[in-house]
N, C-alpha and C positions, 0 to 999 in steps of 0.2 A: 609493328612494321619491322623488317628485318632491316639489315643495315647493308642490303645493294645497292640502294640510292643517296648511302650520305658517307660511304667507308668511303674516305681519301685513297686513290689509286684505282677501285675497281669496276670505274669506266673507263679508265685509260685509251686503250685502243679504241673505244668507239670514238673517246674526245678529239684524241689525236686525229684520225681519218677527218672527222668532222670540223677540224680545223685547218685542215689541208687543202680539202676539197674546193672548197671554198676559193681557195688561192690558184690551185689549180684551173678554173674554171675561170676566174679574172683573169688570168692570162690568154684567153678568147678574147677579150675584149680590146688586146693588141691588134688584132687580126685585120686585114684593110676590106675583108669581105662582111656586109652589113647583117646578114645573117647568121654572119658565126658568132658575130660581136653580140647578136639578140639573146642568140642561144646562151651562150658562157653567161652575159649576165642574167639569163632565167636561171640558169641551172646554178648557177654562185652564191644568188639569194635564196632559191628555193631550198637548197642544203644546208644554207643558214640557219634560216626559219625551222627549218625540223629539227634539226640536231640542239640549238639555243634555245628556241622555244620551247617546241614541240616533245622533244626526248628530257629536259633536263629542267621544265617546269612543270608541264601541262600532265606529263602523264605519272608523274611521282606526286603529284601533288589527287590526282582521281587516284590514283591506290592507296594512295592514304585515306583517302575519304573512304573508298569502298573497302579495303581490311581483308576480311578472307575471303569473302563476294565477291571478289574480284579477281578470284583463282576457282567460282564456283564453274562446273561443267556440270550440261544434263545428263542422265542417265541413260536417255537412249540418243546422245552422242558417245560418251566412254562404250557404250556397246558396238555401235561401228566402228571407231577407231583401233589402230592397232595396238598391242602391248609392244613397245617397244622395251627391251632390256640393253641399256646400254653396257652396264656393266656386269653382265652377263651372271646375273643371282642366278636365273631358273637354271642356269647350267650346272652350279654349285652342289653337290650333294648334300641335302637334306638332313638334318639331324634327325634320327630314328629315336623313339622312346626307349627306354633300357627295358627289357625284360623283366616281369616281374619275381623278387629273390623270395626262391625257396628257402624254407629253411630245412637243415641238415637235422636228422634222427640222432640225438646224442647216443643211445644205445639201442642197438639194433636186433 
């Protein structure tokens, strides 16, 4: 298992938002209208539960189980989808074989 889900720092931003949110959406429940107070707290818990739960036990704990299986794709999906090059190899010039060295006639 690579180290995405257990290197200190490299969920950061997602942690951050997901601990935010949360508080951000408790703050609906200030509100004197009954249905915005319903909503913030669906949406405060519901952010909760995904991000604490959801993102930070449940699904690092199934890719540990399942290993490379779990970055398995069929064959005829890779064939629909597209090749995305983000970092633009194909555009890169290709290293060409050298030509094969003659060798030179000492005396001619």
């Amino acid at each position: 298992m690579s180290n995405t889900f257990t290197a200190p720092g490299r969920s950061a931003p997602s942690s951050t938002a997901s601990a935010t949110a949360p508080g951000v959406f408790s703050g609906f429940i200030l509100s004197s209208e009954t249905l915005v107070r319903e909503i913030g707290l669906g949406l405060a818990f519901a952010v909760f539960v995904d991000a604490f739960i959801v993102r930070m036990t449940i699904v690092p704990a199934v890719m540990a189980l399942l290993g490379k299986s779990a970055w398995w794709l069929p064959s005829w999906l890779n064939r629909l989808l597209p090749n995305v090059d983000i970092e633009g190899d194909s555009l890169r010039p290709q290293p060409t074989a050298p030509a094969p060295r003659v060798p030179e006639l000492a005396n001619r």
